[in-house]
PDB file of N, CA, C and O in Angstrom:
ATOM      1  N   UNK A   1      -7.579  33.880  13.399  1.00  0.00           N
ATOM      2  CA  UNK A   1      -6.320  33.238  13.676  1.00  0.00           C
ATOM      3  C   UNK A   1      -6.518  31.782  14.103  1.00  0.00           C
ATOM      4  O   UNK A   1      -6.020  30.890  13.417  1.00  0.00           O
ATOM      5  N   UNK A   2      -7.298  31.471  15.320  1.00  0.00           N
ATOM      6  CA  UNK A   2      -7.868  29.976  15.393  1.00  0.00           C
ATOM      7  C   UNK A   2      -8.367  29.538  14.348  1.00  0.00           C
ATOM      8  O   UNK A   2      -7.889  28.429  14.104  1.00  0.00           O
ATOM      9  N   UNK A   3      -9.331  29.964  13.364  1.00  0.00           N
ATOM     10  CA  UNK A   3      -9.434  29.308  12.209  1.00  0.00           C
ATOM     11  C   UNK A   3      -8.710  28.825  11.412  1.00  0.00           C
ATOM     12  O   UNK A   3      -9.142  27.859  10.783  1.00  0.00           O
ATOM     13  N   UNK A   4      -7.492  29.264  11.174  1.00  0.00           N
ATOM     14  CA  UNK A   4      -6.316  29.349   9.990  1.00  0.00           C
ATOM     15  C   UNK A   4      -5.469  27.815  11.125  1.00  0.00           C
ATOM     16  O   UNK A   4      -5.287  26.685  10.671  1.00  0.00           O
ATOM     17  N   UNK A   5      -5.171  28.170  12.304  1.00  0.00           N
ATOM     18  CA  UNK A   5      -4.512  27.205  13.056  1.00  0.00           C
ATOM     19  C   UNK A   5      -5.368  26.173  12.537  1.00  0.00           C
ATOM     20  O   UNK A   5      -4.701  25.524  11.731  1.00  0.00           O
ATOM     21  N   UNK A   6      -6.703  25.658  12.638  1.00  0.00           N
ATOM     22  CA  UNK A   6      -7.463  24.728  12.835  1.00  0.00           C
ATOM     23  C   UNK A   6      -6.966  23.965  11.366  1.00  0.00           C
ATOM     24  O   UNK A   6      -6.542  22.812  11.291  1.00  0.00           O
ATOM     25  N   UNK A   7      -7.074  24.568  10.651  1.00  0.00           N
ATOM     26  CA  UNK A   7      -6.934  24.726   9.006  1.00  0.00           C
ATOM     27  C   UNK A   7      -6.111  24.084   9.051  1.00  0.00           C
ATOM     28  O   UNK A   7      -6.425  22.896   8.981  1.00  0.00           O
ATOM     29  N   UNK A   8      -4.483  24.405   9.198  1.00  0.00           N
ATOM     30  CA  UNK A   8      -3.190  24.147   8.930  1.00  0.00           C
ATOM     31  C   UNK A   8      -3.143  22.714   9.920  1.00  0.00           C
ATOM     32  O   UNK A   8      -2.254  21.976   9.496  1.00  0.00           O
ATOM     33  N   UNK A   9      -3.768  22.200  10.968  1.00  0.00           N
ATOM     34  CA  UNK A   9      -3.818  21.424  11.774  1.00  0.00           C
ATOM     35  C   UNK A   9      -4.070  20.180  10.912  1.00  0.00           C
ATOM     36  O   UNK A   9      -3.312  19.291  10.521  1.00  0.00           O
ATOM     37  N   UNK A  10      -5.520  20.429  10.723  1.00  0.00           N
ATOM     38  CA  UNK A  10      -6.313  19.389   9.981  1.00  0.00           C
ATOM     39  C   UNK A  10      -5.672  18.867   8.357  1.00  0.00           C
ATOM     40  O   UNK A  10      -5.640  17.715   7.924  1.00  0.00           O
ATOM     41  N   UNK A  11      -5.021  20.613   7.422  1.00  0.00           N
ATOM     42  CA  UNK A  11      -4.547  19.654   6.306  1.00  0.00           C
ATOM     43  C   UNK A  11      -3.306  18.422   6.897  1.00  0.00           C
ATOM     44  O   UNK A  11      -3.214  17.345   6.308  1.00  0.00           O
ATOM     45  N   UNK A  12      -2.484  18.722   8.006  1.00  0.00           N
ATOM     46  CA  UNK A  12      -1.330  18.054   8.173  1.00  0.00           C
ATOM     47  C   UNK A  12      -1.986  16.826   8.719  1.00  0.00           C
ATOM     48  O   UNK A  12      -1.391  15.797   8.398  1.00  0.00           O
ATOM     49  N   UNK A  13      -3.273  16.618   9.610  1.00  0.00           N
ATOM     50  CA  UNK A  13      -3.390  15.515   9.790  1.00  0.00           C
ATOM     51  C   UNK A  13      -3.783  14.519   8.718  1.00  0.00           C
ATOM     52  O   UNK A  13      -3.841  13.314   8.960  1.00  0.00           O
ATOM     53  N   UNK A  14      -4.085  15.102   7.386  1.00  0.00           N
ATOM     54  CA  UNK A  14      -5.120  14.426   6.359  1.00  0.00           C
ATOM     55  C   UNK A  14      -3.681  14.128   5.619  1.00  0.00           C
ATOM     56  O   UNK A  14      -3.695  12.983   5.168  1.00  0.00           O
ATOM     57  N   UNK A  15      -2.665  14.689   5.405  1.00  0.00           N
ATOM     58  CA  UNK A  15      -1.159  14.703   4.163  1.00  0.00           C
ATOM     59  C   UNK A  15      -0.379  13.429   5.441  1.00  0.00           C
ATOM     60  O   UNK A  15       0.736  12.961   5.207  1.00  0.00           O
ATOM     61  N   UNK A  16      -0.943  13.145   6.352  1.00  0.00           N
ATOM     62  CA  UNK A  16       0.012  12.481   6.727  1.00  0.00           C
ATOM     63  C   UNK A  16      -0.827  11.117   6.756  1.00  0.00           C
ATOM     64  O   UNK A  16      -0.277  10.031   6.576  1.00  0.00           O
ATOM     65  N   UNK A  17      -2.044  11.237   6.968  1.00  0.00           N
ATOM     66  CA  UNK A  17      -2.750   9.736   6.401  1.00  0.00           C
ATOM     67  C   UNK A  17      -2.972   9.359   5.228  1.00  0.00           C
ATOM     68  O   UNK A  17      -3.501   8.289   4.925  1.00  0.00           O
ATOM     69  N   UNK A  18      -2.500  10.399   4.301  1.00  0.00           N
ATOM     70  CA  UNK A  18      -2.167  10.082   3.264  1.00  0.00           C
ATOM     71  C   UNK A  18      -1.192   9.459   3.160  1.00  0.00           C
ATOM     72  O   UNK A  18      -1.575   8.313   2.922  1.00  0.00           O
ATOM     73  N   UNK A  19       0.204   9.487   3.194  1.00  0.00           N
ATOM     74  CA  UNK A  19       1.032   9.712   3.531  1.00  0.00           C
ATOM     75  C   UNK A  19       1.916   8.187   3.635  1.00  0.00           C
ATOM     76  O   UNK A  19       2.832   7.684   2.984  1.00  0.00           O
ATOM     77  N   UNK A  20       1.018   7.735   4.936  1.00  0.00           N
ATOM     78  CA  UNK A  20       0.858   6.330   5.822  1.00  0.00           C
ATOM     79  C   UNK A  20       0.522   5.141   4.625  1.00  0.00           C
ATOM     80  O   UNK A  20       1.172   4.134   4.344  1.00  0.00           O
ATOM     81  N   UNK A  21      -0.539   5.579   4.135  1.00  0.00           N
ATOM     82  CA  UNK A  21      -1.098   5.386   2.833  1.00  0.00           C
ATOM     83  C   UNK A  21      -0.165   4.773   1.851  1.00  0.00           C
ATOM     84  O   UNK A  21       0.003   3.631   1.422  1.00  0.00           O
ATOM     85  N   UNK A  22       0.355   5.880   1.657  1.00  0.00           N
ATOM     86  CA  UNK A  22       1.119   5.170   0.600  1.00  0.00           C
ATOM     87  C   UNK A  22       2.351   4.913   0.401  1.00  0.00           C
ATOM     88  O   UNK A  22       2.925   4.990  -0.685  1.00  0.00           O
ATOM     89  N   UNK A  23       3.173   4.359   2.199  1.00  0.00           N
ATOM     90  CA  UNK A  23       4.053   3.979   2.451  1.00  0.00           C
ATOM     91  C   UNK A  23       4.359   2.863   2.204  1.00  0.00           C
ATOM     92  O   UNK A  23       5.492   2.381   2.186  1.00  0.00           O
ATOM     93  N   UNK A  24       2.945   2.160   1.907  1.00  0.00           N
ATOM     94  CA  UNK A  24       3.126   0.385   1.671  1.00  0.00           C
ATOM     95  C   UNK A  24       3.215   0.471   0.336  1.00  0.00           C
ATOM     96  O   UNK A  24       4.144  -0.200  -0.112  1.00  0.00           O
ATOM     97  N   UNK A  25       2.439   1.188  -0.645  1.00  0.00           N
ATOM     98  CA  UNK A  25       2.889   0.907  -1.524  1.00  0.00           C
ATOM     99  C   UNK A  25       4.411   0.946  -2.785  1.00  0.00           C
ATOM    100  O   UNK A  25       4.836   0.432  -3.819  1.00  0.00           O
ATOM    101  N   UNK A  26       4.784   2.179  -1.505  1.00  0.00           N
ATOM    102  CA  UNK A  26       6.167   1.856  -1.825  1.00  0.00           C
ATOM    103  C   UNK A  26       7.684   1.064  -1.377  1.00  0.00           C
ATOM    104  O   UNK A  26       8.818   1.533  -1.281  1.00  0.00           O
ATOM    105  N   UNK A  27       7.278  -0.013  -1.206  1.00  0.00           N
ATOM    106  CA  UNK A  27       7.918  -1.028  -0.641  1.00  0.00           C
ATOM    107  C   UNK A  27       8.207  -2.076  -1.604  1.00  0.00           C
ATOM    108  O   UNK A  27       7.333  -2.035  -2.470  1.00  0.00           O
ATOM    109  N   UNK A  28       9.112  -3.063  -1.849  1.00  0.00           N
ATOM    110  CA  UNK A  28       9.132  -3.603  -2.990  1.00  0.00           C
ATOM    111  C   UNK A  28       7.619  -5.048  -3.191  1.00  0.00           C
ATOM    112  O   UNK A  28       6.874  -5.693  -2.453  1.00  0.00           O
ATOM    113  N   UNK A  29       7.857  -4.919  -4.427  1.00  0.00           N
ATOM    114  CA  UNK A  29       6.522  -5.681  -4.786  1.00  0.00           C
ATOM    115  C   UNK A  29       6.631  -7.248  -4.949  1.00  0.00           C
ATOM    116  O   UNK A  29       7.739  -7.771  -5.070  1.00  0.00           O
ATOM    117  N   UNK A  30       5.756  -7.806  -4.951  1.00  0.00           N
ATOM    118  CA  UNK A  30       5.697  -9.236  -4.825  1.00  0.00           C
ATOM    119  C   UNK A  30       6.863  -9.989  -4.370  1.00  0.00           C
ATOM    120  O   UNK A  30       7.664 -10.667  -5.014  1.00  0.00           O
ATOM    121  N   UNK A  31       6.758  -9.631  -2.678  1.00  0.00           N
ATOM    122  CA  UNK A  31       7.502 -10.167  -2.108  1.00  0.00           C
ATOM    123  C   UNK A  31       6.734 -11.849  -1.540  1.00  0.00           C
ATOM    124  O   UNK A  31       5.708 -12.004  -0.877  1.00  0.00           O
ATOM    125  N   UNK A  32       7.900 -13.162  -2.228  1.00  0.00           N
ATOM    126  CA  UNK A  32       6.707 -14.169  -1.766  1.00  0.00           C
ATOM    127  C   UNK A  32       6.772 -14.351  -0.189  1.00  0.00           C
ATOM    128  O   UNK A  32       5.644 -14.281   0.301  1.00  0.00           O
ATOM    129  N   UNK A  33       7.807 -14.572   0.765  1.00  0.00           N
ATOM    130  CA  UNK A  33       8.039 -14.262   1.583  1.00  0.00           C
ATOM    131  C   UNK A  33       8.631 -15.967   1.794  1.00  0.00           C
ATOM    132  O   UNK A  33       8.880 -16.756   0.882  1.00  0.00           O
ATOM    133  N   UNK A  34       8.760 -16.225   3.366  1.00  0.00           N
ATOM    134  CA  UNK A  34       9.451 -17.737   3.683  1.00  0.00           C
ATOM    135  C   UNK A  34       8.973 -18.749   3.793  1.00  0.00           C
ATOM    136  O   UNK A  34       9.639 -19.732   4.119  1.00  0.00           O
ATOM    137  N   UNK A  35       7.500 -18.805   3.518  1.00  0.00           N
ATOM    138  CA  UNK A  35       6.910 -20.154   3.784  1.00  0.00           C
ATOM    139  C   UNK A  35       6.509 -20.647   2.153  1.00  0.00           C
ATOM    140  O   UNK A  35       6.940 -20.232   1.077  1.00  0.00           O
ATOM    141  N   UNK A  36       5.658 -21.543   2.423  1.00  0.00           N
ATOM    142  CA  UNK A  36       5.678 -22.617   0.712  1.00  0.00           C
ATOM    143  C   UNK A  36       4.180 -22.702   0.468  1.00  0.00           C
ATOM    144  O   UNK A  36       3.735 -23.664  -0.160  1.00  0.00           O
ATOM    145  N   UNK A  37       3.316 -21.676   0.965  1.00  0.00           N
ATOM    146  CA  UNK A  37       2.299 -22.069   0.416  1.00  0.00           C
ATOM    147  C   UNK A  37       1.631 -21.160  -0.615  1.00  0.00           C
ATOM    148  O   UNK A  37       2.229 -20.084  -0.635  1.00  0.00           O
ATOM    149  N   UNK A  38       0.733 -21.190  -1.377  1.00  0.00           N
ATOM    150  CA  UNK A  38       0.457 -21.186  -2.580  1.00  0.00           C
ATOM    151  C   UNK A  38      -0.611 -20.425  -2.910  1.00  0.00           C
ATOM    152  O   UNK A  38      -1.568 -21.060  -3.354  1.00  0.00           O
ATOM    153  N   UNK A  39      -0.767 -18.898  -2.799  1.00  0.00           N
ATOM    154  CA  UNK A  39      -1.629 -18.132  -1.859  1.00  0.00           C
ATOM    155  C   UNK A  39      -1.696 -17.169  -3.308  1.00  0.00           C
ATOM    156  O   UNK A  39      -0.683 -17.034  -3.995  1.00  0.00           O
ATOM    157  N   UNK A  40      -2.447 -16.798  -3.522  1.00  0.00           N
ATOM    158  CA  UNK A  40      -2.752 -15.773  -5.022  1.00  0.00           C
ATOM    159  C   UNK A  40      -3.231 -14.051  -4.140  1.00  0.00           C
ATOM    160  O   UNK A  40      -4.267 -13.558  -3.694  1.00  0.00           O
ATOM    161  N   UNK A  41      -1.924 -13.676  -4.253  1.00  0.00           N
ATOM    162  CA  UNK A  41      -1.698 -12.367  -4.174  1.00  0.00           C
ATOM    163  C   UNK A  41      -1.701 -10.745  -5.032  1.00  0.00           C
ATOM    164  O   UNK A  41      -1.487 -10.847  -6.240  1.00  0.00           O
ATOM    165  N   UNK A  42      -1.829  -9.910  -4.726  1.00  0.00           N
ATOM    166  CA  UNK A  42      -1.882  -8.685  -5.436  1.00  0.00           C
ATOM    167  C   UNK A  42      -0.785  -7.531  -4.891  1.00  0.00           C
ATOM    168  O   UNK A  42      -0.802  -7.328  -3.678  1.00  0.00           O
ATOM    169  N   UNK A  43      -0.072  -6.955  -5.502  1.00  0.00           N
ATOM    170  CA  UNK A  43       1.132  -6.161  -5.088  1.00  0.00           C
ATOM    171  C   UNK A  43       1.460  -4.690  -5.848  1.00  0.00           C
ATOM    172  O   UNK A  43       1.230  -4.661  -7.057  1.00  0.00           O
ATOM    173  N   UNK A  44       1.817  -3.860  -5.416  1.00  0.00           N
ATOM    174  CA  UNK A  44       1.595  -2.517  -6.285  1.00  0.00           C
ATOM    175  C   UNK A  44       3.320  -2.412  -6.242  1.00  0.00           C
ATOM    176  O   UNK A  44       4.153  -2.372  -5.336  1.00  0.00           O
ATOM    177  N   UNK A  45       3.382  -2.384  -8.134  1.00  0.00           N
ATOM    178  CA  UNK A  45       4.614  -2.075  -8.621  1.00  0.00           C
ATOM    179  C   UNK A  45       4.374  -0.660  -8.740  1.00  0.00           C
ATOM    180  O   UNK A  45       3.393  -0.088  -9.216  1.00  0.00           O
ATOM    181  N   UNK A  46       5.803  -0.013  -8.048  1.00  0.00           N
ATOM    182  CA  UNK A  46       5.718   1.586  -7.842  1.00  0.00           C
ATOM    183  C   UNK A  46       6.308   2.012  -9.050  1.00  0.00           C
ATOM    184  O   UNK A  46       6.054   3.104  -9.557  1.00  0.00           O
ATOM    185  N   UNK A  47       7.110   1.160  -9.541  1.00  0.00           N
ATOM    186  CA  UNK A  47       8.248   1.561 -10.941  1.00  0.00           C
ATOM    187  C   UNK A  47       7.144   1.528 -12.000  1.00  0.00           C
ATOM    188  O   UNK A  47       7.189   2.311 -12.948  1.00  0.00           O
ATOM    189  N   UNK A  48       6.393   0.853 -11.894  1.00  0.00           N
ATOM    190  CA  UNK A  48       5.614   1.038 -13.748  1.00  0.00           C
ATOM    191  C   UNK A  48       4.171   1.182 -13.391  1.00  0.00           C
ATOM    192  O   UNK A  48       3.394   0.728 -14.230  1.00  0.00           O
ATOM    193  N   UNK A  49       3.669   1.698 -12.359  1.00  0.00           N
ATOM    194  CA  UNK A  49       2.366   1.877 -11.423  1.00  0.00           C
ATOM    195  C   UNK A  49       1.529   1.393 -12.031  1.00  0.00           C
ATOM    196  O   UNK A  49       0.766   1.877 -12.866  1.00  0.00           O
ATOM    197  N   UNK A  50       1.713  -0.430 -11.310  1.00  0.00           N
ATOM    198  CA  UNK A  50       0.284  -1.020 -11.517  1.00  0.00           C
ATOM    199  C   UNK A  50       0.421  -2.053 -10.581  1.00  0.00           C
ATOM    200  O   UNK A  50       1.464  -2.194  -9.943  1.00  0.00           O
ATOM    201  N   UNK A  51      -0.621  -2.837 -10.439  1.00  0.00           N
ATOM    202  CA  UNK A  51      -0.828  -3.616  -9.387  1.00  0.00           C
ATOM    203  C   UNK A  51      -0.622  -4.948 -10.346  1.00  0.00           C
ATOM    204  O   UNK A  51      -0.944  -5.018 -11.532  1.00  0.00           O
ATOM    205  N   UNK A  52       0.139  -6.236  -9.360  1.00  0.00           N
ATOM    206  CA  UNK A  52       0.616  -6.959 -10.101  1.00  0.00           C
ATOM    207  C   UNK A  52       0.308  -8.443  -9.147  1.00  0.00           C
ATOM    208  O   UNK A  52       0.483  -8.431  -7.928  1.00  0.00           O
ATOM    209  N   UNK A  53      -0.229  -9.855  -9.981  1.00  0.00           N
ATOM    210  CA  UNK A  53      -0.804 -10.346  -9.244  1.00  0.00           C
ATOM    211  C   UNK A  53       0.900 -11.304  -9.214  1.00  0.00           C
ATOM    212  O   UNK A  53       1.622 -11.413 -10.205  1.00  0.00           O
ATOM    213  N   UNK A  54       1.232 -11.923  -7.745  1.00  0.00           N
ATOM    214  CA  UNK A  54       2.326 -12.741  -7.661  1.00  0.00           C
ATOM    215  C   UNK A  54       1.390 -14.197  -6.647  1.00  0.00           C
ATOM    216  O   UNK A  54       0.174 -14.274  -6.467  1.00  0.00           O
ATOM    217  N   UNK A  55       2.354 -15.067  -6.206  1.00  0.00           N
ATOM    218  CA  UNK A  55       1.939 -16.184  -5.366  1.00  0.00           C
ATOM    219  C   UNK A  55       2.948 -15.863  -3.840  1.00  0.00           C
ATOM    220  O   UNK A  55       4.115 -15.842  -3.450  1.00  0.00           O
ATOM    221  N   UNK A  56       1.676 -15.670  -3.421  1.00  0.00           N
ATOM    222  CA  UNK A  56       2.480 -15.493  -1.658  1.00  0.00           C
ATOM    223  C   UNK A  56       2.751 -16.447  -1.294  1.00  0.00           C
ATOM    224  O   UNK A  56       2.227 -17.226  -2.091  1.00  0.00           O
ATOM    225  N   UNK A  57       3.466 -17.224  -0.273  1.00  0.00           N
ATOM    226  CA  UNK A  57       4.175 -17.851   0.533  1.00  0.00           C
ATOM    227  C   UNK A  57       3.424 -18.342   1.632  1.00  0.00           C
ATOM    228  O   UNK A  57       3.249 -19.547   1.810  1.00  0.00           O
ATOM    229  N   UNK A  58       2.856 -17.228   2.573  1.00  0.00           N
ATOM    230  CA  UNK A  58       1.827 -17.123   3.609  1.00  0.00           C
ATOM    231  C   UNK A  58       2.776 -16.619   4.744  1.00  0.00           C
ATOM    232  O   UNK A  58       2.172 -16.603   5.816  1.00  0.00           O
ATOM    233  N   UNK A  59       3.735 -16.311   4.818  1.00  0.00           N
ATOM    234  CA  UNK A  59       4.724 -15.875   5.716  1.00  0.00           C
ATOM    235  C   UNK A  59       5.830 -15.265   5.567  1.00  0.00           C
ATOM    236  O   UNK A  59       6.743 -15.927   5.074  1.00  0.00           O
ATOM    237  N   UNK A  60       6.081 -13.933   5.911  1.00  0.00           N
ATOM    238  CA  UNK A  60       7.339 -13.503   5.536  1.00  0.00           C
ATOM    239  C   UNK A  60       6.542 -12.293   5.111  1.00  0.00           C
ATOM    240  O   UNK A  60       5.369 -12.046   5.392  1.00  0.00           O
ATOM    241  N   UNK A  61       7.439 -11.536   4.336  1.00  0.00           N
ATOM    242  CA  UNK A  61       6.675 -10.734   2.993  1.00  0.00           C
ATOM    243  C   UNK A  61       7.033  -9.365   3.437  1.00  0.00           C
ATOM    244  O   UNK A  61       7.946  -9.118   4.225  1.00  0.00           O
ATOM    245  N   UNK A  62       6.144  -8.368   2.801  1.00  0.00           N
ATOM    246  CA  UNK A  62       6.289  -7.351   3.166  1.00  0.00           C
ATOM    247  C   UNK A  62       4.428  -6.572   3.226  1.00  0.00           C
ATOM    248  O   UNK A  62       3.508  -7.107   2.608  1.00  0.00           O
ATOM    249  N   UNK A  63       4.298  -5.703   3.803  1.00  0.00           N
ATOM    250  CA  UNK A  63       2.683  -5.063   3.954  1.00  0.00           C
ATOM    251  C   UNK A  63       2.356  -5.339   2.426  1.00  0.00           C
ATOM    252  O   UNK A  63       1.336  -5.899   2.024  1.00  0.00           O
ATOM    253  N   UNK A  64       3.328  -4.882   1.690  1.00  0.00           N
ATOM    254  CA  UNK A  64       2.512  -4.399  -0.199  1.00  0.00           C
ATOM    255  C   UNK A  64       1.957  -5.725  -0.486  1.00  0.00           C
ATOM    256  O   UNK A  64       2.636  -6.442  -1.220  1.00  0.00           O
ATOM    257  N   UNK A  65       0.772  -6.210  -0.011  1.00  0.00           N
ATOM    258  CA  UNK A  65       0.014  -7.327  -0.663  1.00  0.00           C
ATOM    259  C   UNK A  65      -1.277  -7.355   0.049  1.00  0.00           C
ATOM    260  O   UNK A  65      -1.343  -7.307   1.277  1.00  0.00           O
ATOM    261  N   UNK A  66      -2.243  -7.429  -0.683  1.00  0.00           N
ATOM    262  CA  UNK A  66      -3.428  -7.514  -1.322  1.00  0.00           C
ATOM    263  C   UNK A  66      -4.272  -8.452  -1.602  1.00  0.00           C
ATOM    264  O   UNK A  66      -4.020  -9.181  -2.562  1.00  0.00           O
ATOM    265  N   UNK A  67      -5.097  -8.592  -1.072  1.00  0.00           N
ATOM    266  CA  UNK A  67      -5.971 -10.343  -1.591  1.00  0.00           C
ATOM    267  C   UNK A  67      -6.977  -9.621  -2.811  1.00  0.00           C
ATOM    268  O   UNK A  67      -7.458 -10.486  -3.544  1.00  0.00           O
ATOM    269  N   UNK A  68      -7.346  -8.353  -3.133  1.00  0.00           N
ATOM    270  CA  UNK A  68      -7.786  -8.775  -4.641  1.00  0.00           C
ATOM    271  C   UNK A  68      -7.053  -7.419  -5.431  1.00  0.00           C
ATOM    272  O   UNK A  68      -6.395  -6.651  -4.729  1.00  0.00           O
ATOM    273  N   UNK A  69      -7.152  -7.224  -6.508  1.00  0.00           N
ATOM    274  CA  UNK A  69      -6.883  -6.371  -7.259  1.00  0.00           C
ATOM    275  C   UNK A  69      -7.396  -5.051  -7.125  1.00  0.00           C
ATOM    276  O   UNK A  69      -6.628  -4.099  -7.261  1.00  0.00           O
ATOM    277  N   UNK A  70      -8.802  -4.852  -6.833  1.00  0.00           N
ATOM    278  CA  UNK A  70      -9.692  -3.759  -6.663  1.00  0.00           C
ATOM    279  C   UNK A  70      -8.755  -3.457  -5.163  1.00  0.00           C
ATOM    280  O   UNK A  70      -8.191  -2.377  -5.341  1.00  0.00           O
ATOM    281  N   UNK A  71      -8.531  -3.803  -4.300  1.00  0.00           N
ATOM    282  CA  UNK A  71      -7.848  -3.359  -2.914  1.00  0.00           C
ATOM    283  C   UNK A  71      -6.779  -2.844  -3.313  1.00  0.00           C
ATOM    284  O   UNK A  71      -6.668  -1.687  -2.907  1.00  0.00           O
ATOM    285  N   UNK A  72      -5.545  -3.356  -4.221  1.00  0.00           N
ATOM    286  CA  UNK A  72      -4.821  -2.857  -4.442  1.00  0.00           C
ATOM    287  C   UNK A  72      -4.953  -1.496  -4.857  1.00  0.00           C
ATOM    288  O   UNK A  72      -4.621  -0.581  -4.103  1.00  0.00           O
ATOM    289  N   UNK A  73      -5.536  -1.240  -6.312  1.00  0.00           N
ATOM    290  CA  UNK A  73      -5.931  -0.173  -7.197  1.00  0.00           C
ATOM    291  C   UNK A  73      -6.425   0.678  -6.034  1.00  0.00           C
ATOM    292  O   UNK A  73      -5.986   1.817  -5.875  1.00  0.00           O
ATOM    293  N   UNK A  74      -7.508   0.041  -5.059  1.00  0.00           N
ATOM    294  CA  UNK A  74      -7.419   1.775  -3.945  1.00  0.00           C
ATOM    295  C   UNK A  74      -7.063   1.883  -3.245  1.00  0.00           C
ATOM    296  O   UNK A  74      -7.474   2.688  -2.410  1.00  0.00           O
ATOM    297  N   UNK A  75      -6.390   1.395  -3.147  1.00  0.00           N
ATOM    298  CA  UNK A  75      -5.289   1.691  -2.092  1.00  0.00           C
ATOM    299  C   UNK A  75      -3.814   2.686  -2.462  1.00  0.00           C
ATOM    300  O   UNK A  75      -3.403   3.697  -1.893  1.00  0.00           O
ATOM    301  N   UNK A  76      -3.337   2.037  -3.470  1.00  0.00           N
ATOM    302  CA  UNK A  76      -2.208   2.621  -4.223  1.00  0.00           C
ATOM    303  C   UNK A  76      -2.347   3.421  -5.605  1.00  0.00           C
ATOM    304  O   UNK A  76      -1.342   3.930  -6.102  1.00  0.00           O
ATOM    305  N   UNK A  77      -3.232   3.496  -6.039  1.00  0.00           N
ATOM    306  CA  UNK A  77      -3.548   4.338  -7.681  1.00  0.00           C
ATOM    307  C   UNK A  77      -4.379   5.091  -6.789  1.00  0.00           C
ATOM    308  O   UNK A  77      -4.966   4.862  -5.731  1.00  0.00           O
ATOM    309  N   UNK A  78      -4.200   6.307  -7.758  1.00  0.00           N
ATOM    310  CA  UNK A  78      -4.591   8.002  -7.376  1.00  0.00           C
ATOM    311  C   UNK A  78      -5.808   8.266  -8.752  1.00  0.00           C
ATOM    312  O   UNK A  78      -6.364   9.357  -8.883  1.00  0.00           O
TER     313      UNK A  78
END
């Protein structure tokens, strides 16, 4: 019975860092955000699942961004 608890414990802690995971990537994508500078970004489009390079701002924005492509891809592709 403690085993099975331990079990059911541990998958919920692992489905929910999952979870966390891939909360950013569903957020909208290439957001540049409010400032003006000129910043080469990476962003995971959830609608056509791929990672998409935009120009950040340096301020503002949203988590879904990425300084290279490979971060994106593991972060958000399964």
């Amino acid at each position: 019975m403690k085993f099975l608890l331990i079990l059911v414990v541990l998958a919920a802690l692992t489905a929910s860092s999952l979870a966390m995971k891939n909360d950013i990537c569903a957020l909208p994508h290439s957001q540049k955000g409010l400032c003006r500078a000129l910043m080469r970004r990476w962003s995971y489009d959830a609608a056509n699942r791929v990672c998409t390079r935009f120009i950040y701002g340096g301020c503002g924005g949203n988590d879904n961004r990425f300084e290279s492509q490979r971060e994106c891809e593991a972060t958000c592709m399964e």
